[in-house]
Biotite code that builds the C-alpha atoms (Angstrom):
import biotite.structure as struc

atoms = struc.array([
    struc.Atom([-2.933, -7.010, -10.420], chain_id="A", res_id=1, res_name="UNK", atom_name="CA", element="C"),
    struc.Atom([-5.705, -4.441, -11.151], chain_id="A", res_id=2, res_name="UNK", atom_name="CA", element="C"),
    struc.Atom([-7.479, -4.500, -14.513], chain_id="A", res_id=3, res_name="UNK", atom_name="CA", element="C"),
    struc.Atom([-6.325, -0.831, -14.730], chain_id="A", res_id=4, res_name="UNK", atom_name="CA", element="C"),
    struc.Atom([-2.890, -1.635, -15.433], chain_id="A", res_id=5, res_name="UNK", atom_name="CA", element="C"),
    struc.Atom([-3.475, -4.820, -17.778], chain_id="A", res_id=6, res_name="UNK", atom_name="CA", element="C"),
    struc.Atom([-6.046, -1.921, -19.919], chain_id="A", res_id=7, res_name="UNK", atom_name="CA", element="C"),
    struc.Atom([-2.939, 0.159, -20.210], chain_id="A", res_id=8, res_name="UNK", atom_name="CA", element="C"),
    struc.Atom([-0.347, -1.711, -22.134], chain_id="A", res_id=9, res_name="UNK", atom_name="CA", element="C"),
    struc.Atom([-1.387, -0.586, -25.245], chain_id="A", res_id=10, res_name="UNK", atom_name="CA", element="C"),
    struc.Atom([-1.315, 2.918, -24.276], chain_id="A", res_id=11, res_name="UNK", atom_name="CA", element="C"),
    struc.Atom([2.278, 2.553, -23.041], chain_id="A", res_id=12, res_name="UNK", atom_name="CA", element="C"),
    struc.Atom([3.834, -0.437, -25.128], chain_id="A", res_id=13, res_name="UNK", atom_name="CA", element="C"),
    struc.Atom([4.036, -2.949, -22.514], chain_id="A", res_id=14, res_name="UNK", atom_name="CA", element="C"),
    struc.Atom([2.997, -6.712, -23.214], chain_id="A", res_id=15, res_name="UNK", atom_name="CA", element="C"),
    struc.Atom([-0.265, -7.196, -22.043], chain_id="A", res_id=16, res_name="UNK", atom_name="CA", element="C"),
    struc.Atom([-1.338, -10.298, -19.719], chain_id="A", res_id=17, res_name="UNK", atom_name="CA", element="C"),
    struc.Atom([-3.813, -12.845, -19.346], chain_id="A", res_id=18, res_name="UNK", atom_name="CA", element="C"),
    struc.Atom([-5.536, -13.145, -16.410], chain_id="A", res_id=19, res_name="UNK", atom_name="CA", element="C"),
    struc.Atom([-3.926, -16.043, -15.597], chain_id="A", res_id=20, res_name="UNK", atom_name="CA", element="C"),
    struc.Atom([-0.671, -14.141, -15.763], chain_id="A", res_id=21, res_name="UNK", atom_name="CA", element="C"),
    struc.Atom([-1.802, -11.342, -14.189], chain_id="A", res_id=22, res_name="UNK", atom_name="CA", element="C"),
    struc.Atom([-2.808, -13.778, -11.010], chain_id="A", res_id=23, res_name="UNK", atom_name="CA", element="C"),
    struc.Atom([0.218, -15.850, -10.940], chain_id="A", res_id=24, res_name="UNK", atom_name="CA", element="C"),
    struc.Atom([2.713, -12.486, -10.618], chain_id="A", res_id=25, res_name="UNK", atom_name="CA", element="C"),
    struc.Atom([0.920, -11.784, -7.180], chain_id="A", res_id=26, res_name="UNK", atom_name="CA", element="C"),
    struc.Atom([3.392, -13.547, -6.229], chain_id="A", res_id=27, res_name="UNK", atom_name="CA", element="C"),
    struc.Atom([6.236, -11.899, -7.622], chain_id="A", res_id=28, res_name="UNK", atom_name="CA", element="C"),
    struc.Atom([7.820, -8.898, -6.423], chain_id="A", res_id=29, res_name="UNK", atom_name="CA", element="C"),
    struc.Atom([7.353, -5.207, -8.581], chain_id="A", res_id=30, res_name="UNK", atom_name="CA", element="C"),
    struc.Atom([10.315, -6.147, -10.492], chain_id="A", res_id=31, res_name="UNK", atom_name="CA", element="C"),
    struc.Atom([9.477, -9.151, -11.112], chain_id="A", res_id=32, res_name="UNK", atom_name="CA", element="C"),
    struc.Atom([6.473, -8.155, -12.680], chain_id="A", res_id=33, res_name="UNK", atom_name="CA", element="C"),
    struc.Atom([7.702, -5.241, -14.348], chain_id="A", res_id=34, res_name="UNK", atom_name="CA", element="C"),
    struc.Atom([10.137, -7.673, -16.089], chain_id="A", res_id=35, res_name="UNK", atom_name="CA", element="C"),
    struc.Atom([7.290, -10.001, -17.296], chain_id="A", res_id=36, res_name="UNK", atom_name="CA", element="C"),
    struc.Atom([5.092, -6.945, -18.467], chain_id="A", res_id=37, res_name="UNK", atom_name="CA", element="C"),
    struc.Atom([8.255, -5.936, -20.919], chain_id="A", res_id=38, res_name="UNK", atom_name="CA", element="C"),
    struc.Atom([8.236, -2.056, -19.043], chain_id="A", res_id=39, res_name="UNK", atom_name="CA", element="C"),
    struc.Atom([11.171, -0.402, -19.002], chain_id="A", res_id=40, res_name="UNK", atom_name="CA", element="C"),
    struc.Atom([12.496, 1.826, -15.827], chain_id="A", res_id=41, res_name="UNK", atom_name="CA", element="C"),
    struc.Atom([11.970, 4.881, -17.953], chain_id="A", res_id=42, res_name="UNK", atom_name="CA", element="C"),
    struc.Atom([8.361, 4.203, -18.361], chain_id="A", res_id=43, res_name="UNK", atom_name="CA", element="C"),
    struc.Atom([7.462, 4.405, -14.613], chain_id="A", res_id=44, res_name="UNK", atom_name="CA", element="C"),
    struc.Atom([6.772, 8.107, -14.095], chain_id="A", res_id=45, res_name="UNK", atom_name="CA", element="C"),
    struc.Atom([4.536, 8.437, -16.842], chain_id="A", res_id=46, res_name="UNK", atom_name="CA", element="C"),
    struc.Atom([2.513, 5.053, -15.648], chain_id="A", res_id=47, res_name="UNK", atom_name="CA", element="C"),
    struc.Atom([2.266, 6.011, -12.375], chain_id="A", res_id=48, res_name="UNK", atom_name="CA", element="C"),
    struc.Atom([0.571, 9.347, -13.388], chain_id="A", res_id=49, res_name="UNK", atom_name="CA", element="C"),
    struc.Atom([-1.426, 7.421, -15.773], chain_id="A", res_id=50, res_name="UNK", atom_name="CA", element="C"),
    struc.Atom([-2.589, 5.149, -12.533], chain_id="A", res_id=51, res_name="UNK", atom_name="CA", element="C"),
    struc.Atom([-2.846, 7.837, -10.682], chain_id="A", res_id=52, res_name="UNK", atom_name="CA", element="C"),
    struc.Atom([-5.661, 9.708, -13.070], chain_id="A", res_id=53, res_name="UNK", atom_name="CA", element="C"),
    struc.Atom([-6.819, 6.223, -13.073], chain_id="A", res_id=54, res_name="UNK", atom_name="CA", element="C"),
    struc.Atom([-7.268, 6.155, -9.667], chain_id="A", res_id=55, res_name="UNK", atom_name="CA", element="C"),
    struc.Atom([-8.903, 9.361, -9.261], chain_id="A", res_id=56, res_name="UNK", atom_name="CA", element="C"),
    struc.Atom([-11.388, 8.759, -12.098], chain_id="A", res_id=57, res_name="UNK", atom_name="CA", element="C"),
    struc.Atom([-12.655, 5.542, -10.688], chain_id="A", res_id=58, res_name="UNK", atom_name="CA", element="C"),
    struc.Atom([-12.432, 6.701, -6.688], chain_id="A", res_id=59, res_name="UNK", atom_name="CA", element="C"),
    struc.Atom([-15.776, 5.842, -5.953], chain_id="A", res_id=60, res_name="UNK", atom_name="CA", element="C"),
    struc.Atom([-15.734, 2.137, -6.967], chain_id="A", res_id=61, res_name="UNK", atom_name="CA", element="C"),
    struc.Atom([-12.782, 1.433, -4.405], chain_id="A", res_id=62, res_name="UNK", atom_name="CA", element="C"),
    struc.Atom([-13.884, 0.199, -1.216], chain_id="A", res_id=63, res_name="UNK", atom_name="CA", element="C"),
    struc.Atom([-12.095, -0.621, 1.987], chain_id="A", res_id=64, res_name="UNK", atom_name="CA", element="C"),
    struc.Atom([-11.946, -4.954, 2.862], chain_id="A", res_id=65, res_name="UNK", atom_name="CA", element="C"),
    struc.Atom([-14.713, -5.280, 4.881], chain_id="A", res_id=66, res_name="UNK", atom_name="CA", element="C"),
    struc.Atom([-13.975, -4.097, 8.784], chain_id="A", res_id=67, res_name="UNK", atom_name="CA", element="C"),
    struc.Atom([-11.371, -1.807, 7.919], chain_id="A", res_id=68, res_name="UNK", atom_name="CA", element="C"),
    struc.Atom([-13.128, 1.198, 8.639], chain_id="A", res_id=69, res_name="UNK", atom_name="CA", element="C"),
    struc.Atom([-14.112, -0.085, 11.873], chain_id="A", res_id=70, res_name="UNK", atom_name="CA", element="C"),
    struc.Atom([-10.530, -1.029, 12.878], chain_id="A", res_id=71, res_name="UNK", atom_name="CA", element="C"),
    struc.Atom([-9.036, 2.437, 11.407], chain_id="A", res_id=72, res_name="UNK", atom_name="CA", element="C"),
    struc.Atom([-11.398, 4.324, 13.757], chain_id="A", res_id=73, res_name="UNK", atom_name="CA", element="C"),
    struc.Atom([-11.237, 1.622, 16.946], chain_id="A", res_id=74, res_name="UNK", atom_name="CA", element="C"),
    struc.Atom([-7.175, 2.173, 16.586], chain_id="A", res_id=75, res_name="UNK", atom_name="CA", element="C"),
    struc.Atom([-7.304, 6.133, 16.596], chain_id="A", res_id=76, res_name="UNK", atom_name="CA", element="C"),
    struc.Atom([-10.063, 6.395, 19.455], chain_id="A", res_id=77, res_name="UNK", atom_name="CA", element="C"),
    struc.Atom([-7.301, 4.089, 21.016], chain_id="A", res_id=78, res_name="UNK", atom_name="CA", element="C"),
    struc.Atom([-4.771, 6.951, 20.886], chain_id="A", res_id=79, res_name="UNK", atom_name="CA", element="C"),
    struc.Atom([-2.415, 5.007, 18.175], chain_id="A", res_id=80, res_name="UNK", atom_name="CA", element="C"),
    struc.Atom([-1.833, 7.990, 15.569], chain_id="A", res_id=81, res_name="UNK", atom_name="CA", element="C"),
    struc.Atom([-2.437, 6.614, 12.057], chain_id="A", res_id=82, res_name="UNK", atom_name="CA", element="C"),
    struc.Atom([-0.692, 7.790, 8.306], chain_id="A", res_id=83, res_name="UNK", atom_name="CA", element="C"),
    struc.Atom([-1.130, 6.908, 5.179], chain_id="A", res_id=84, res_name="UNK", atom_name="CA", element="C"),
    struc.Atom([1.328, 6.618, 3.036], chain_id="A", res_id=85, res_name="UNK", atom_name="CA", element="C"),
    struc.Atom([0.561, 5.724, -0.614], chain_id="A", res_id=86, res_name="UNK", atom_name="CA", element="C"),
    struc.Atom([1.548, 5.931, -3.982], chain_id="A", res_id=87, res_name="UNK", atom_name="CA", element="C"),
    struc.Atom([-1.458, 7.066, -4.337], chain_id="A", res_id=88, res_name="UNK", atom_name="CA", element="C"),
    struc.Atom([-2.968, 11.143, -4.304], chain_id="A", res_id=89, res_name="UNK", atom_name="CA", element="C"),
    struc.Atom([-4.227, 12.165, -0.561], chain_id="A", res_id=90, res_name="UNK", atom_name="CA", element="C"),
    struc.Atom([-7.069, 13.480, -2.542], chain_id="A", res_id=91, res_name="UNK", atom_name="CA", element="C"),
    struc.Atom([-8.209, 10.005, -3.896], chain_id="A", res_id=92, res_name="UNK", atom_name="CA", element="C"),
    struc.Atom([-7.339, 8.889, -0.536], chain_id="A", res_id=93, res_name="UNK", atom_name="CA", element="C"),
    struc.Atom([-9.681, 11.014, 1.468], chain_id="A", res_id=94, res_name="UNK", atom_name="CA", element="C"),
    struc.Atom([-12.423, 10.174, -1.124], chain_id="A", res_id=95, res_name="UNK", atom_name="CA", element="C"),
    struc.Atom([-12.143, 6.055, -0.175], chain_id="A", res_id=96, res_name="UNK", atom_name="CA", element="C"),
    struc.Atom([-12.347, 6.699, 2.878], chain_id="A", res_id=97, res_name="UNK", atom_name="CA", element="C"),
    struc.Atom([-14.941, 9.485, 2.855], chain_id="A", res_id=98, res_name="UNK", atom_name="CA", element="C"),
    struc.Atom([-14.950, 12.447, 5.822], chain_id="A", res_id=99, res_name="UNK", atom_name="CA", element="C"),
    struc.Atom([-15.082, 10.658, 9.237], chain_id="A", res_id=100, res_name="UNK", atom_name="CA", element="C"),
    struc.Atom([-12.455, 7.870, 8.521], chain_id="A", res_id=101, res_name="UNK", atom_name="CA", element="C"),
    struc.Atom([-10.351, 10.472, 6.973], chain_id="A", res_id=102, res_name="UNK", atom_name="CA", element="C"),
    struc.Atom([-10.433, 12.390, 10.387], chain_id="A", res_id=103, res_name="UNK", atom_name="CA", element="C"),
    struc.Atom([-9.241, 9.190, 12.019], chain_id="A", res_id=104, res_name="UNK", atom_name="CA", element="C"),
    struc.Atom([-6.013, 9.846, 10.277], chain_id="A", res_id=105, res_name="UNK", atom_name="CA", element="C"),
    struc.Atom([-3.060, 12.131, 11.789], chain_id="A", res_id=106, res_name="UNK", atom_name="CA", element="C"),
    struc.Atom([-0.665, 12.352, 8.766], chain_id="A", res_id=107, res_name="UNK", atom_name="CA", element="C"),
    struc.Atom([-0.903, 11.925, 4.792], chain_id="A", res_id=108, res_name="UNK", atom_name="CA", element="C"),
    struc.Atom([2.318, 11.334, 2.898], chain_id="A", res_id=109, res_name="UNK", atom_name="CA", element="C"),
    struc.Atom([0.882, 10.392, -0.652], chain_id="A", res_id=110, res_name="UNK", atom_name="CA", element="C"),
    struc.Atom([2.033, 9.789, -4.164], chain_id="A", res_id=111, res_name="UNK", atom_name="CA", element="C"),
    struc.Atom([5.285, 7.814, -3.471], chain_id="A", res_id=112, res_name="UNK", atom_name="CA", element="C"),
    struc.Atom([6.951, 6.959, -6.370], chain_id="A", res_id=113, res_name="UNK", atom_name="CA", element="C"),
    struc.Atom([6.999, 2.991, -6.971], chain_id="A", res_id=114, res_name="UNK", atom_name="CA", element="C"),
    struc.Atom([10.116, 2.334, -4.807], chain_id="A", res_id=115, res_name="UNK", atom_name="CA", element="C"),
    struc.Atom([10.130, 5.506, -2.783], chain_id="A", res_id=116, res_name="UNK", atom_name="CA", element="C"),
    struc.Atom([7.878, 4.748, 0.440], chain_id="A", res_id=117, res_name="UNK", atom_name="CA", element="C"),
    struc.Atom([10.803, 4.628, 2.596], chain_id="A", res_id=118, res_name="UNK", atom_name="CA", element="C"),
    struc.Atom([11.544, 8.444, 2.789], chain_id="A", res_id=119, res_name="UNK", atom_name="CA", element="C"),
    struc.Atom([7.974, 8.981, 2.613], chain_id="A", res_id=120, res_name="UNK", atom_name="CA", element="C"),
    struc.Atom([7.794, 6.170, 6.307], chain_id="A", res_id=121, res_name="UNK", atom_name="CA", element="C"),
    struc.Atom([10.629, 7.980, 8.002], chain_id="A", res_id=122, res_name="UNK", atom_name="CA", element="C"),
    struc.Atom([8.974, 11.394, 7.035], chain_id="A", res_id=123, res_name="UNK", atom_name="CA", element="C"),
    struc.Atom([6.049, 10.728, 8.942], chain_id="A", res_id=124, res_name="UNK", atom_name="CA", element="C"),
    struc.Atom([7.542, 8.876, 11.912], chain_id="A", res_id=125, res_name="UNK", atom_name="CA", element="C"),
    struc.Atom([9.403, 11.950, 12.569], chain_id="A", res_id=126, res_name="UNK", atom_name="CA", element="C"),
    struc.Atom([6.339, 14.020, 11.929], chain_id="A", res_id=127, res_name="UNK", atom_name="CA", element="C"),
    struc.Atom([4.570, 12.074, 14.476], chain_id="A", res_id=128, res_name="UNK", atom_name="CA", element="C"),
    struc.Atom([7.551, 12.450, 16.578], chain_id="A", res_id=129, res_name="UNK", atom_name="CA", element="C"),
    struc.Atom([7.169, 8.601, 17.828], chain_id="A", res_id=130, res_name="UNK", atom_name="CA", element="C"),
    struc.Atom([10.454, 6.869, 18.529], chain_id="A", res_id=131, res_name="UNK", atom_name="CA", element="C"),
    struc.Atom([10.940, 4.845, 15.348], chain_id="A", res_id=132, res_name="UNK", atom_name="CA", element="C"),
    struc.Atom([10.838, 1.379, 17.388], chain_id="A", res_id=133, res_name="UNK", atom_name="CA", element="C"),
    struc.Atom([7.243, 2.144, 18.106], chain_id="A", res_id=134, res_name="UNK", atom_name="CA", element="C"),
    struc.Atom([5.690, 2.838, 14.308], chain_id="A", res_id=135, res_name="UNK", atom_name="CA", element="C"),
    struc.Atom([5.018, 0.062, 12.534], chain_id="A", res_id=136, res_name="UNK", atom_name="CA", element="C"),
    struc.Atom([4.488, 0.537, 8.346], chain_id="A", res_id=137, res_name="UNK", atom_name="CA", element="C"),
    struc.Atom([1.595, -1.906, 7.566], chain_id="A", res_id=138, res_name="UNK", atom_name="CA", element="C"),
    struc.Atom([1.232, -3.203, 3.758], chain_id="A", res_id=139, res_name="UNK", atom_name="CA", element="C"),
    struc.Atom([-0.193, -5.822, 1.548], chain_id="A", res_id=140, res_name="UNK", atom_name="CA", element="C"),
    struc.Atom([2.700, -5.972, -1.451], chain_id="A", res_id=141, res_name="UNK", atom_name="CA", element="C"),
    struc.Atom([6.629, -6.757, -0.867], chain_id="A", res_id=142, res_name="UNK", atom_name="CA", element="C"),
    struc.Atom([7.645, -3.023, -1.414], chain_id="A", res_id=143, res_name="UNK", atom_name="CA", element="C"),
    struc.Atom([5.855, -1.522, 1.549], chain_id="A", res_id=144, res_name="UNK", atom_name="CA", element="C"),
    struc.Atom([7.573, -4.551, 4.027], chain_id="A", res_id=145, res_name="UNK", atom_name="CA", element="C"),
    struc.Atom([10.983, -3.531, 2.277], chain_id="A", res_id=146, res_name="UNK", atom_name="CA", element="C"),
    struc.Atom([10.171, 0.336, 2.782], chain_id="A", res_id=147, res_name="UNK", atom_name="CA", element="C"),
    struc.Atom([9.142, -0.074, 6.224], chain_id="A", res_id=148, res_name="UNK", atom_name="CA", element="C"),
    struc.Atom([12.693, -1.689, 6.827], chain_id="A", res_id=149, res_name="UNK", atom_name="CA", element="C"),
    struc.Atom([14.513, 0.283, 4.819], chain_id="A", res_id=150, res_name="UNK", atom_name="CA", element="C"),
    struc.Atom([12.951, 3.231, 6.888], chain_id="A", res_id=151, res_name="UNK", atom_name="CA", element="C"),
    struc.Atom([13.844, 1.558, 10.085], chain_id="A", res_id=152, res_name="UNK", atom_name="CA", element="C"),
    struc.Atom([10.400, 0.364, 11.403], chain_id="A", res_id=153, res_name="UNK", atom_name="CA", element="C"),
    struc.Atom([8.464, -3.052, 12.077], chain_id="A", res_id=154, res_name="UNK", atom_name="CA", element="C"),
    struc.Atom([6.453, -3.844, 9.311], chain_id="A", res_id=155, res_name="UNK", atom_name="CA", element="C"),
    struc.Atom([2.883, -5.987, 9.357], chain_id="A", res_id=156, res_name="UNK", atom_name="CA", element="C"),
    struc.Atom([2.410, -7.542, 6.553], chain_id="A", res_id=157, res_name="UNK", atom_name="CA", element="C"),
    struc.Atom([-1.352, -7.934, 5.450], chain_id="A", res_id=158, res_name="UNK", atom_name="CA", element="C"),
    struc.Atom([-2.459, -11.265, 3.455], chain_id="A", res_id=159, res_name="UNK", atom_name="CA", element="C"),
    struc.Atom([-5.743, -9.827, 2.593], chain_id="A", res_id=160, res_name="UNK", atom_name="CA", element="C"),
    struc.Atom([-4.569, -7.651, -0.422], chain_id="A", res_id=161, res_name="UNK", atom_name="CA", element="C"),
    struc.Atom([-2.811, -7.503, -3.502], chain_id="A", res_id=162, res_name="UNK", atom_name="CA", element="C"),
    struc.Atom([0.795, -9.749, -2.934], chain_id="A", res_id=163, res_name="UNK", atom_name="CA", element="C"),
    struc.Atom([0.420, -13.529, -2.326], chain_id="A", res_id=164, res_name="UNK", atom_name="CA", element="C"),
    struc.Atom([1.128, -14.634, 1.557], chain_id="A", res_id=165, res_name="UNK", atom_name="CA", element="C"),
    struc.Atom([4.075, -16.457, 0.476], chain_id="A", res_id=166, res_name="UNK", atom_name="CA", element="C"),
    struc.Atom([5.607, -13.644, -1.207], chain_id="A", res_id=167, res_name="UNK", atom_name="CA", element="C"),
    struc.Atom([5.157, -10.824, 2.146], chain_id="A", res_id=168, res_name="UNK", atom_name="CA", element="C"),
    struc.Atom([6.986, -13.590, 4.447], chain_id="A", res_id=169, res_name="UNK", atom_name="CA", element="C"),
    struc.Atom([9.715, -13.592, 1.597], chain_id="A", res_id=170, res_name="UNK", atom_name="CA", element="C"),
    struc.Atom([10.781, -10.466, 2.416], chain_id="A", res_id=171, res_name="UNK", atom_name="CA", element="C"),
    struc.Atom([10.830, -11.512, 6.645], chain_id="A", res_id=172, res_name="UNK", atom_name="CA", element="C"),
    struc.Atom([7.967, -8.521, 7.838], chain_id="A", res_id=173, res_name="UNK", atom_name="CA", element="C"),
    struc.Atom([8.273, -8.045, 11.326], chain_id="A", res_id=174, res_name="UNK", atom_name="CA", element="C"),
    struc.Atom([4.312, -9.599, 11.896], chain_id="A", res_id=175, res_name="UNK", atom_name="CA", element="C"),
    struc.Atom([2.280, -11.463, 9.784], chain_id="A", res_id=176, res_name="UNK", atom_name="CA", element="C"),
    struc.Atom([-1.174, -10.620, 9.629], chain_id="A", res_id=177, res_name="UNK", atom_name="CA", element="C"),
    struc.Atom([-3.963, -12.919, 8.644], chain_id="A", res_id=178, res_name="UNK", atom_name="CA", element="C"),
    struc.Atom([-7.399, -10.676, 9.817], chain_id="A", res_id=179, res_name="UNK", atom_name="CA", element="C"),
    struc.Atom([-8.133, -7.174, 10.152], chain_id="A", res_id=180, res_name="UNK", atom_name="CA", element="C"),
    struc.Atom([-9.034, -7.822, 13.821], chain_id="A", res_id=181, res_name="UNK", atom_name="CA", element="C"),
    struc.Atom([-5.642, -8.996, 14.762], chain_id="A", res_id=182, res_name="UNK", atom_name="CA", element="C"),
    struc.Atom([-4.246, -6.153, 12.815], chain_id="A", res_id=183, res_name="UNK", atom_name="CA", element="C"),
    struc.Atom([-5.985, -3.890, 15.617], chain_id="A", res_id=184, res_name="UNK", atom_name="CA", element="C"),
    struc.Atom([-4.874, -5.948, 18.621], chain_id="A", res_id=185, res_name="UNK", atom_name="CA", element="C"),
    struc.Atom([-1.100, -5.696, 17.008], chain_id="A", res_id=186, res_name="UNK", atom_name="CA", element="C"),
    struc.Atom([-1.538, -1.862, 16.877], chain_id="A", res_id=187, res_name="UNK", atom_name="CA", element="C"),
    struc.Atom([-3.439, -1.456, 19.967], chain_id="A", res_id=188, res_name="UNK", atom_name="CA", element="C"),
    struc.Atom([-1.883, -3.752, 21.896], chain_id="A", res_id=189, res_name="UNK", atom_name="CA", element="C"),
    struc.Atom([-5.074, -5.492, 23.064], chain_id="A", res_id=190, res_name="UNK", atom_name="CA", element="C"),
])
């Protein structure tokens, strides 16, 4: 869970965690953890714009996992068209990855509400105009795997990010992916 959230609580009257609590609910799902945290459904527009600003503010101390970039641009020279969807502002997007990765990407749908990546999926599929058996939604935390079925598409789920392993094959993702470099032979096919 990212410090920004935990430095929050006080701000919005949720209980604040321990870092011991804050690793163990990796492996809970967003309600799960919402529940734990004391925050109340009401509360979630005005944290996410909170995490949001958050975001923006601290943009240039995100980084990629190492041979992302790499992959992002090996799978677009490939011909696969790449989105982002996030909960996150295209703007802060854009910045993380900086100008040439950004170019490597064909479609932004950004700041999805915290259960609403599914319209946001199926917005871009058709966008793309790919057949929606041929997109595949790729995320490290149970929501994206549930958005990417809810939306009708395979999902890869990622164990290099936030959500524990255990907790992504919970929730049955089409793939499992342990390494950035089979996460570009899944989406190029080689």
């Amino acid at each position: 869970m990212g410090s920004a959230i935990v430095e929050a609580a006080g701000q919005f009257g949720y209980r604040r965690l321990s870092a011991a609590e804050a690793e163990a609910l990796r492996g809970q799902d967003n309600r799960a953890v919402m529940a734990a945290m004391g925050v109340k459904m009401w509360q979630l527009p005005r944290i996410a714009i909170h995490m949001r600003q958050v975001a923006s503010d601290r943009a240039d101390e995100i980084t990629l996992f190492a041979a992302v970039g790499a992959m992002l641009e090996s799978v677009a020279a490939a011909g696969v068209r790449v989105a982002v969807v996030s909960s996150n502002r295209e703007d802060v997007i854009r910045r993380v990855l900086g100008v040439d990765l950004s170019a490597a990407v064909t479609d932004f749908d950004c700041g999805a509400a915290i259960f609403g990546k599914a319209t946001k999926f199926r917005r871009v599929v058709r966008r793309a105009e790919v057949d929606p058996e041929q997109a595949v939604g790729v995320g490290d935390e149970a929501r994206d795997i549930d958005a990417a079925r809810a939306a009708g598409i395979a999902s890869a789920a990622v164990t290099w990010g936030y959500a524990t392993p255990a907790l992504l094959a919970s929730r049955s993702p089409t793939h499992v992916v342990t390494s950035v470099g089979e996460l570009e032979s899944l989406l190029t096919g080689r």
